[in-house]
C-alpha positions as CSV (number, residue, x, y, z in Angstrom):
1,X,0.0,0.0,0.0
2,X,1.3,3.3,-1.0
3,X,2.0,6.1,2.1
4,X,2.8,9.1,2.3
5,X,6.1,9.1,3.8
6,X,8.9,11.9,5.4
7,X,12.4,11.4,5.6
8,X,14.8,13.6,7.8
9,X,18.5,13.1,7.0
10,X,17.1,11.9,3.1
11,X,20.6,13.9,2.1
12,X,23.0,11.9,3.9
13,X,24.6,8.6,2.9
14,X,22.0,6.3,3.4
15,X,19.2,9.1,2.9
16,X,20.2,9.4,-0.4
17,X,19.3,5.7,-1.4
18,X,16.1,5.7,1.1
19,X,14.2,8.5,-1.2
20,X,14.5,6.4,-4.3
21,X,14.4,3.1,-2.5
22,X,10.4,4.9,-1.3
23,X,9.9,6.3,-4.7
24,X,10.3,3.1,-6.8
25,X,7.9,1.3,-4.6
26,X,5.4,4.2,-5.7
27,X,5.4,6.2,-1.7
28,X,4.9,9.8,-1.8
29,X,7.8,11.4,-0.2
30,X,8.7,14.5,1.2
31,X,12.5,15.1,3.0
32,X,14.1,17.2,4.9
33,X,16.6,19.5,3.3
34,X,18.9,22.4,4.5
35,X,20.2,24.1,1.6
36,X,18.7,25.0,-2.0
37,X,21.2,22.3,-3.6
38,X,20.2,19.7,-1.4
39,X,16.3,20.1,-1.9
40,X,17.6,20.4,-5.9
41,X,18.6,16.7,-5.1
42,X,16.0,15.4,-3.8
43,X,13.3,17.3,-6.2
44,X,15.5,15.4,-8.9
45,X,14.9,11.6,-7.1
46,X,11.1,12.1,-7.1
47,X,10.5,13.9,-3.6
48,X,9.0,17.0,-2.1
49,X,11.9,19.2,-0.5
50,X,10.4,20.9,2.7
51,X,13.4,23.2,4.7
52,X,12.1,23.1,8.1
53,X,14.9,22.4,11.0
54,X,15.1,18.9,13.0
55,X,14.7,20.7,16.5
56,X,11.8,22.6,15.9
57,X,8.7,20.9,16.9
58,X,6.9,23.6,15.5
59,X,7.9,23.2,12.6
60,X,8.4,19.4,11.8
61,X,4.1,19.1,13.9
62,X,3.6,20.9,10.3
63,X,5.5,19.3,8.0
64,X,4.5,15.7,9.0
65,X,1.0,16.5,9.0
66,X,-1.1,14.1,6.9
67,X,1.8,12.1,6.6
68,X,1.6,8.3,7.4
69,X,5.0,7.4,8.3
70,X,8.6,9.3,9.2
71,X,11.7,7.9,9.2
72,X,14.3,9.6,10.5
73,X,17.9,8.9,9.4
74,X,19.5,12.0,10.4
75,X,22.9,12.0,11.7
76,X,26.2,14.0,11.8
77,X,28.9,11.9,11.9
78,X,32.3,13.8,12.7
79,X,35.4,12.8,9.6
80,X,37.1,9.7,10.3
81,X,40.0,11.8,11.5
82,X,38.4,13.4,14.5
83,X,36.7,9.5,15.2
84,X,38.2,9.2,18.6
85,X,37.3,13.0,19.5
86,X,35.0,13.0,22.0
87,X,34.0,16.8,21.3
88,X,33.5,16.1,17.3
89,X,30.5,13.6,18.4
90,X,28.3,16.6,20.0
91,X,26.6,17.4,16.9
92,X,25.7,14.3,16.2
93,X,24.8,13.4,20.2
94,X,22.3,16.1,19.7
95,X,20.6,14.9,16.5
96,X,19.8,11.6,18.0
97,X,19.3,12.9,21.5
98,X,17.2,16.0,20.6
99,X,16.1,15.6,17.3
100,X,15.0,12.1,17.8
101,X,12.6,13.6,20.8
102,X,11.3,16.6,18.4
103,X,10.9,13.9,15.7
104,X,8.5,11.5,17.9
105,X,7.0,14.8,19.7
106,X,6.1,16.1,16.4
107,X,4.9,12.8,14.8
108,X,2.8,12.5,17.7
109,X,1.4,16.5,17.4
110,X,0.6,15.3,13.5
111,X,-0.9,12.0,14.2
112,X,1.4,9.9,12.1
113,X,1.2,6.4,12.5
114,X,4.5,4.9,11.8
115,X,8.0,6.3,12.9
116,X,11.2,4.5,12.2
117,X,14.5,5.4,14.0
118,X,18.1,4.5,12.7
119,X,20.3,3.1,15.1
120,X,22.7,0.6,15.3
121,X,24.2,-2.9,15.7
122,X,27.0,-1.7,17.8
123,X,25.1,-1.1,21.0
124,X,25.4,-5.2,21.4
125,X,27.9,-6.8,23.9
126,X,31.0,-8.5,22.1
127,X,29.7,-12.2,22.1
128,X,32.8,-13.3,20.3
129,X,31.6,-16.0,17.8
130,X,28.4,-16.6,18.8
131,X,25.6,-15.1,16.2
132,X,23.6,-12.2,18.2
133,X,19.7,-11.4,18.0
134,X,17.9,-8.4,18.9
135,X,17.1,-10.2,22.5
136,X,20.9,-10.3,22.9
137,X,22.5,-7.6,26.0
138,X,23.5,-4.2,24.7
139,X,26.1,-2.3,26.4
140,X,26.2,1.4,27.4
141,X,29.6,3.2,27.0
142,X,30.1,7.4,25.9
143,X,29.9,6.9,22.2
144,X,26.5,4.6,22.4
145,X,24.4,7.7,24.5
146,X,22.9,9.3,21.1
147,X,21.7,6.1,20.1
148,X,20.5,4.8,23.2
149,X,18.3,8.1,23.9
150,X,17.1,7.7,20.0
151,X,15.7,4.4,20.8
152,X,14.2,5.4,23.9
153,X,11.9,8.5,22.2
154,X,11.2,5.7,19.3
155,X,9.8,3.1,22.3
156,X,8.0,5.9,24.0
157,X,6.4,6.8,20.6
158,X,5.0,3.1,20.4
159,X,4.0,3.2,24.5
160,X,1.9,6.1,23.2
161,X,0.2,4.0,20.7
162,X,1.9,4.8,17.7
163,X,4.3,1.8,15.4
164,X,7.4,2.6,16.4
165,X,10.5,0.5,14.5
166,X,14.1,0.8,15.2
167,X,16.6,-0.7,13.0
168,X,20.1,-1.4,14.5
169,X,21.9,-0.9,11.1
170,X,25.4,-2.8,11.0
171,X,28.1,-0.9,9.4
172,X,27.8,1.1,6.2
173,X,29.8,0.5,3.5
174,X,29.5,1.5,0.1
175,X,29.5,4.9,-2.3
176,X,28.5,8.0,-0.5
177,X,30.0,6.3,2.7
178,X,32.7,8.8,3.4
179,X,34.6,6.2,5.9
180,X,33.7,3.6,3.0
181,X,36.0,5.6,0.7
182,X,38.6,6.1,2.9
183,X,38.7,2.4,3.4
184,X,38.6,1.9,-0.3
185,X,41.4,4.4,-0.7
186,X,43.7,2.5,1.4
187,X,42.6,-0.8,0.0
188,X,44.4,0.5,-3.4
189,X,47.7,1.0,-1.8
190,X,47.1,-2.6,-0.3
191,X,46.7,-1.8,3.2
192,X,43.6,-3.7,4.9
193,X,42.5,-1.9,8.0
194,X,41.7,-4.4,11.0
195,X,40.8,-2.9,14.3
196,X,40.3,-5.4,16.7
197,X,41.3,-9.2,17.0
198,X,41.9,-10.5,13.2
199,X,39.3,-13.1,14.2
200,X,36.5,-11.0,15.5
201,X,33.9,-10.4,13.7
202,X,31.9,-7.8,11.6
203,X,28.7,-7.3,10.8
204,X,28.0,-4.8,7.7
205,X,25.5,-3.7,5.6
206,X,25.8,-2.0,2.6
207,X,24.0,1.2,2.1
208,X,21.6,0.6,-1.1
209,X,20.7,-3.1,1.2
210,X,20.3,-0.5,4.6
211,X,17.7,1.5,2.4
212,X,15.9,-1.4,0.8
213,X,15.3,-2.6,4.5
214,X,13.6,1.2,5.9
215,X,11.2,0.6,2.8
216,X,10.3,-3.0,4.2
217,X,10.2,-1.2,7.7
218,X,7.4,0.2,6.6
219,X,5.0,-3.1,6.6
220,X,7.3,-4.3,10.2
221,X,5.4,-4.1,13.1
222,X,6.7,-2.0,16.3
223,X,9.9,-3.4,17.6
224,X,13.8,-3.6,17.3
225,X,15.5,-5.0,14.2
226,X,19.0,-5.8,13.1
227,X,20.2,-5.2,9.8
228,X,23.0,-6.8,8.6
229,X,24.6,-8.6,6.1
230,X,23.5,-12.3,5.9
231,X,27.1,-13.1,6.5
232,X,29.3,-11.4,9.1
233,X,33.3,-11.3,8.1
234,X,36.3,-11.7,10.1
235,X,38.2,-8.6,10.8
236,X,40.9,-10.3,8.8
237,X,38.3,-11.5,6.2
238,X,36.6,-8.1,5.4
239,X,39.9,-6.3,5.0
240,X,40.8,-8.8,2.4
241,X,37.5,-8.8,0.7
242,X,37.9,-5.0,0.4
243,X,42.0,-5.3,-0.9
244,X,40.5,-8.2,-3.0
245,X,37.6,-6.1,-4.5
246,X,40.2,-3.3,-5.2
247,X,42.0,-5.6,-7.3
248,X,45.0,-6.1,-5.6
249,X,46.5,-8.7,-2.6
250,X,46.8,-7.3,0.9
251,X,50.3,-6.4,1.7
252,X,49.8,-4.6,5.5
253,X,46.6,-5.2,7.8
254,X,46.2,-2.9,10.9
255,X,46.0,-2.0,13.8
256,X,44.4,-5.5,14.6
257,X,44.6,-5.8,19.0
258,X,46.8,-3.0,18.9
259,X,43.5,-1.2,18.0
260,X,42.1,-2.2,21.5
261,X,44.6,0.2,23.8
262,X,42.1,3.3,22.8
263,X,39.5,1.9,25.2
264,X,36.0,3.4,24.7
265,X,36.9,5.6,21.5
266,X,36.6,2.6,19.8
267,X,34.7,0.6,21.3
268,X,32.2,-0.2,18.6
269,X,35.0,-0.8,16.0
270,X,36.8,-3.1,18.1
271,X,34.8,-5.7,19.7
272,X,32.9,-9.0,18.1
273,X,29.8,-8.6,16.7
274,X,28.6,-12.0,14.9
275,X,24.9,-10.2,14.0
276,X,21.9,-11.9,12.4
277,X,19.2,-10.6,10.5
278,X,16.7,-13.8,11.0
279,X,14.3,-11.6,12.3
280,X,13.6,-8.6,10.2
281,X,14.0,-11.7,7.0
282,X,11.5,-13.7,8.9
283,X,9.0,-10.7,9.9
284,X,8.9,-8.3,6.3
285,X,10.8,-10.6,3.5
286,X,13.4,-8.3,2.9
287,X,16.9,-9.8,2.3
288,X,20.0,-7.8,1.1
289,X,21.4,-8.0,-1.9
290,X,24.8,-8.3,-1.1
291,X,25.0,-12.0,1.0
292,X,28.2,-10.5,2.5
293,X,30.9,-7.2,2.4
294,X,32.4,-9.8,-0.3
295,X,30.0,-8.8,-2.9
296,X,29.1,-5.7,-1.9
297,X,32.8,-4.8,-1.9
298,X,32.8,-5.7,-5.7
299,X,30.0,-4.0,-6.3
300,X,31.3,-0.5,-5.0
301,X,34.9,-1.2,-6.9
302,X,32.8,-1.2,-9.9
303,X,31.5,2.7,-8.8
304,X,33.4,5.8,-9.8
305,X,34.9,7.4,-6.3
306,X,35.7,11.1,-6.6
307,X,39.0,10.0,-4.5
């Protein structure tokens, strides 16, 4: 059935595949955008550019009205450089922490039905080799307390009566992916970054699979979902897919357990996280395209980078 459906953060890395992703299964959309070339974009992939700001319930109370659904994918990830900087998270702290709570707020004001948060499959304890569910203990360190609060406002929004759906993405890869291209940049000169043990495990999804799955979200019912790739990687095993998929054979991988010394700065990019997306399959019929980061990695070797 065809909704009328608004997207804040439609701009961003994933954003950018979720409008098209809701367009080509015939939604009406309307997305959040900040500047005159970003509401170009989106006008250009089939939605309705409304400039409203993300903390002003005011505002979005208007915007969503007569919509059926939100999803809100906003974020404001600091550069891989300034990763570790505690300070370069604010922003995006804020976007999950206060913008998530004018996002539900304002859905509520406007009577939409359906709202479905991003978060992600970090938040889970390191369970080593053992596959992980969505019933599975999360852990609470500095860099998780965005996505923690984000969750909470989406829960609240379902206490209230409202759907409310958060999907516990694993990590992005793929074009648009700023890290992704970093990564890919290195892979070229042969280096495959590990952080963590060589045999821990990863769990990825890549960005066109992570927006195919927030169109399916809208059919889930209220709950927590992981998505992931249908085969998590080794460390070891995802560096050399991504070396492999850049056409060459991995010369240096790093920083492997050297990577664990930076405590909670890395926290999520360190530990094992064997993920499994049985559930969300099971529940909407969605399944990614890429089985694993060893396909998808092909697949975004055969993109043009603007590296």
């Amino acid at each position: 059935m065809a909704m009328r459906v608004f997207v804040a953060g439609g701009t961003g890395a994933v954003g950018s595949y979720v409008i098209p992703a809701l367009v080509r299964e015939g939604h009406e959309v309307t997305a959040l955008a900040r500047t005159p070339e970003k509401a170009s974009a989106l006008t250009a992939q089939g939605a309705t550019a409304a400039s409203v700001s993300l903390f002003d319930r005011a505002a979005l109370t208007a915007a969503f009205t007569g919509h059926d659904a939100v999803v809100n994918v906003a974020s404001a990830l600091p550069p891989v450089a300034r990763f570790m900087s505690a300070k370069a998270w604010r922003n995006n702290d804020r976007v999950r922490t206060e913008g998530s709570a004018a996002v539900v707020d304002a859905a509520r004001a406007a009577g939409v039905g359906r709202v479905i948060q991003e978060s992600v499959s970090m938040l889970y304890r390191d369970q080593g080799a053992s596959w992980i569910d969505e019933d599975a203990p999360i852990d609470r360190f500095p860099m998780t307390r965005g996505n923690h609060a984000a969750e909470a406002n989406t829960h609240e929004f379902s206490e209230a009566g409202g759907t409310g759906i958060v999907l516990r993405f694993g990590w992005f890869y793929g074009p648009g992916a700023a890290h992704s291209e970093l990564l890919f940049a290195q892979a070229r000169h042969r280096i495959g970054v590990v952080l963590g043990p060589p045999d821990s495990y990863v769990s990825s999804i890549h960005v066109a699979d992570a927006a195919a799955a927030v169109a399916a979200a809208l059919r889930a019912p209220e709950g927590t979902f992981n998505i992931v790739d249908d085969e998590p990687l080794t460390k070891r095993g995802y560096a050399d897919a991504l070396v492999r998929a850049a056409g060459k054979t991995p010369w240096v991988r790093g920083p492997g357990r050297a990577a664990l010394v930076f405590g909670d700065r890395l926290t999520s990019l360190t530990r094992s996280l064997r993920v499994g997306n049985a559930r969300f399959r099971t529940t909407t019929g969605w399944a990614p395209h890429y089985p694993s980061a060893r396909e998808g990695w092909i697949a975004t070797a055969a993109r043009p980078y603007s590296l």
